[in-house]
C-alpha positions as CSV (number, residue, x, y, z in Angstrom):
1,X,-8.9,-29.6,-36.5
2,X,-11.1,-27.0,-37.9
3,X,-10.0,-23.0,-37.9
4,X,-12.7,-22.0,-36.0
5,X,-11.8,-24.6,-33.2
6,X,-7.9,-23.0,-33.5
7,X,-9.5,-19.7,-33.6
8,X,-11.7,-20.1,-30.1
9,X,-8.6,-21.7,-28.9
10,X,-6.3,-18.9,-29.1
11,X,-9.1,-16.6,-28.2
12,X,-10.0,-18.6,-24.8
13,X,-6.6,-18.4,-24.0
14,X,-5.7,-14.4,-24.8
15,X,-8.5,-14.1,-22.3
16,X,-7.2,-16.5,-19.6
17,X,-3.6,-14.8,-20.2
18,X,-5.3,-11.2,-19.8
19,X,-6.9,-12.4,-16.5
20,X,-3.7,-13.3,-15.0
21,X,-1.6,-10.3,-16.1
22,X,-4.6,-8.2,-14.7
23,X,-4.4,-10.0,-11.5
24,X,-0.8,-10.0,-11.6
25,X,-0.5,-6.3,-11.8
26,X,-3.1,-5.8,-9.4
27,X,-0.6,-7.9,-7.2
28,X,2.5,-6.0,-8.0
29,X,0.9,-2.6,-6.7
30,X,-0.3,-3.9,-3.5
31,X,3.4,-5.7,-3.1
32,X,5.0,-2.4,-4.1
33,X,3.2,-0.1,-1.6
34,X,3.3,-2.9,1.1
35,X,7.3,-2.4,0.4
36,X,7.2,1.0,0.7
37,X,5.1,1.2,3.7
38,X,7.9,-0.9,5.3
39,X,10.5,1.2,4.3
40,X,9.2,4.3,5.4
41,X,8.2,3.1,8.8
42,X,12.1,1.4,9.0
43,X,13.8,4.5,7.9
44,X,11.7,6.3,10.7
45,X,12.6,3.6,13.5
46,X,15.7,3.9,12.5
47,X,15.9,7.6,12.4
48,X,13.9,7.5,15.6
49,X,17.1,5.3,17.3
50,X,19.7,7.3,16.6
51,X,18.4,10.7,17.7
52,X,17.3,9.0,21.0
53,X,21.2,8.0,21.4
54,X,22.3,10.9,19.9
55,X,20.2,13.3,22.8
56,X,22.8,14.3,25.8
57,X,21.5,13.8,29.3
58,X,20.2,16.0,31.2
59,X,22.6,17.9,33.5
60,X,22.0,18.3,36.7
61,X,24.2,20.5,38.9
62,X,24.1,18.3,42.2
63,X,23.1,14.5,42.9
64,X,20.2,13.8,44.2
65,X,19.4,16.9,45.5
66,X,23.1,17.6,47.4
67,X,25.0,21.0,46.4
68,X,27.2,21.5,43.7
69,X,30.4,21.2,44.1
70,X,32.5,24.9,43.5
71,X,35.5,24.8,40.9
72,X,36.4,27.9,42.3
């Protein structure tokens, strides 16, 4: 095997190994932001819960529209 044959070898390969960590990277981004898109809208369903439990009822002073009853 000659050197230049070793040589374009390597140099074919660098390239195919630059591709992927390009696309790789690429990848990892859209994965990242994907993640933190669903985190941010769990955290707000979440958040979203728990002040809809957390709100009192409305009080109304008689039911359905009868008089209050006096504590005096």
């Amino acid at each position: 095997m000659s050197l230049g044959l070793i040589i374009e070898i390597c140099f074919v390969w660098s390239l195919l190994l630059a591709a992927t960590g390009l696309v790789l990277i690429n990848l990892s981004i859209n994965v990242g932001q994907a993640l933190k898109r669903a985190w941010k809208n769990s955290a707000q369903g979440t958040t979203l819960e728990i002040n809809n439990k957390m709100k009192a009822p409305v009080w109304k002073p008689g039911l359905d529209g009868a008089p209050a009853v006096s504590m005096k």
